[in-house]
N, C-alpha and C positions, 0 to 999 in steps of 0.2 A: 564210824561204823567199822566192822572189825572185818577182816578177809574171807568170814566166814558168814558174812551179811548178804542177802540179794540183793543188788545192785540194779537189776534190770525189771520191767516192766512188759510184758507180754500186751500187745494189741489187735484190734481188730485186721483177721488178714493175715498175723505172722504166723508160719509155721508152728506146732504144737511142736516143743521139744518130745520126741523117741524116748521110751524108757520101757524097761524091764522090769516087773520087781516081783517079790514071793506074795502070795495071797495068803488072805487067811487058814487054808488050807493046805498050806506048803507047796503049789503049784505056782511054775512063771505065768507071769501075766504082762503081756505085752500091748502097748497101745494098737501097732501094727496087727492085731490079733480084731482089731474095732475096724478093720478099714472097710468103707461104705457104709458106717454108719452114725450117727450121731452122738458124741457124747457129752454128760457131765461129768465131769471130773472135778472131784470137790476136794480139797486138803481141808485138816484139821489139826487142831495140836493136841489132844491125847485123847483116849476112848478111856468110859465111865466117868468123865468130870460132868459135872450137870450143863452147860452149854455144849457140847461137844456128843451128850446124850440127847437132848433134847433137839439138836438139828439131826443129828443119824435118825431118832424118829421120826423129825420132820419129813425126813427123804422117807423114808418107808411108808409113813402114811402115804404119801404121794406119787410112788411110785407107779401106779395105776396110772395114773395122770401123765406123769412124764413119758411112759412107756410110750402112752397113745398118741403121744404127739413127737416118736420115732426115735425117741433117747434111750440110751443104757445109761445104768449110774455108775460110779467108778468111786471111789474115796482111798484118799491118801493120808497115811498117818506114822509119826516116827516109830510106833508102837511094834512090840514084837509081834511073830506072826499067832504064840501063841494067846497073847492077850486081845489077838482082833478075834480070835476062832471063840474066845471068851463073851465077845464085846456082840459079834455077830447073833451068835449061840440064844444070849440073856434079852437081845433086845430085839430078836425074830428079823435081822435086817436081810432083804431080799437080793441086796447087790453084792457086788466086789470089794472087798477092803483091803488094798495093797497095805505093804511094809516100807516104808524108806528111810532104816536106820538110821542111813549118813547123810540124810534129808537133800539127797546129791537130786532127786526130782523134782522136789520141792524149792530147793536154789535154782534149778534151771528156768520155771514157771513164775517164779519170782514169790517165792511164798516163802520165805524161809530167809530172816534179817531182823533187823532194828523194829520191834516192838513197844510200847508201852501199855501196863497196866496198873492200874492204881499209882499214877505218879512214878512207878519203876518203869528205866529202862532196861529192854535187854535184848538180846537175838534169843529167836524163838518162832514158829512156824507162826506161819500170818495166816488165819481163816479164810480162805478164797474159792471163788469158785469159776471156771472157765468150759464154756461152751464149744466144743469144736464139733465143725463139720464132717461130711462125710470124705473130705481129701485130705483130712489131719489139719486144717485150719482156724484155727482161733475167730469163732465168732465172733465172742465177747469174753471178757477178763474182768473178773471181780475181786476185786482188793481190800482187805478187811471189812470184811461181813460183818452183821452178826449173826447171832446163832438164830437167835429167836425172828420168828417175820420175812427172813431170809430164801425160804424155798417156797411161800407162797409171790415174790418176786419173781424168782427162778422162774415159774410156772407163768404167769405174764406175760414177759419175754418169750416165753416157749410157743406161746398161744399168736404173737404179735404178730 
């Protein structure tokens, strides 16, 4: 793996790494801006590919749902801020869509390294998704999702 790989593993309990980043709509958006309340926080690797549209739907149909059982949604994507105001815009998404150019939140959470697809390896943002608390705690850590099937999971868990 290369030095720009995640290395590390986020678990149930460990602190939510802190980050700042620009929203779809050129405002910062800070985790500490969530404290005492519930979030999902979801990475992705690019907005408008069809898996990557079809889970941002996911969460939007669902949103209703997660809502009421005391979560905000949160998604992280390398994507510029103006292609999420695009992504958000086209596809009526209800949440927050942070920016993490230098995928430096993304590495912190462990989402961001040594992938495979189709037989290619490569680094490249890993689909995840992680639950934290309302003290910034890591419920739960989800490590290569997939797109499809994935937020009716989410919502299981949420209900459990």
């Amino acid at each position: 793996m290369s030095e720009t790989a995640a290395t590390i593993r986020l678990e149930t309990g460990d602190t939510a790494p802190a980050f700042t980043l620009t929203d779809q709509s050129g405002k910062e958006v800070s985790l500490a801006d969530f404290a005492g309340q519930k979030v999902v926080l979801y990475t992705y690797p690019k907005a408008f590919t069809p898996g990557c549209t079809k889970e941002a739907c996911d969460f939007r149909d669902s949103e209703a749902r997660i809502t009421a059982a005391g979560y905000v949604v949160l998604a992280v994507s390398s994507d510029p801020v103006e292609k999420l105001s695009r992504f958000k815009e086209e596809e009526q998404l209800p949440f927050t869509l942070l920016s993490d150019p230098d995928h430096s939140v993304q590495t912190a959470y462990g989402a961001y390294g040594e992938k495979k697809n189709y037989g290619r390896t490569y680094i490249g943002s890993i689909r995840s998704t992680f639950l934290i608390d309302e003290e910034g705690k890591i419920i739960e850590a989800l490590y290569n999702v997939k797109a499809t099937g994935h937020v009716d999971r989410i919502l299981k868990k949420l209900a459990a």
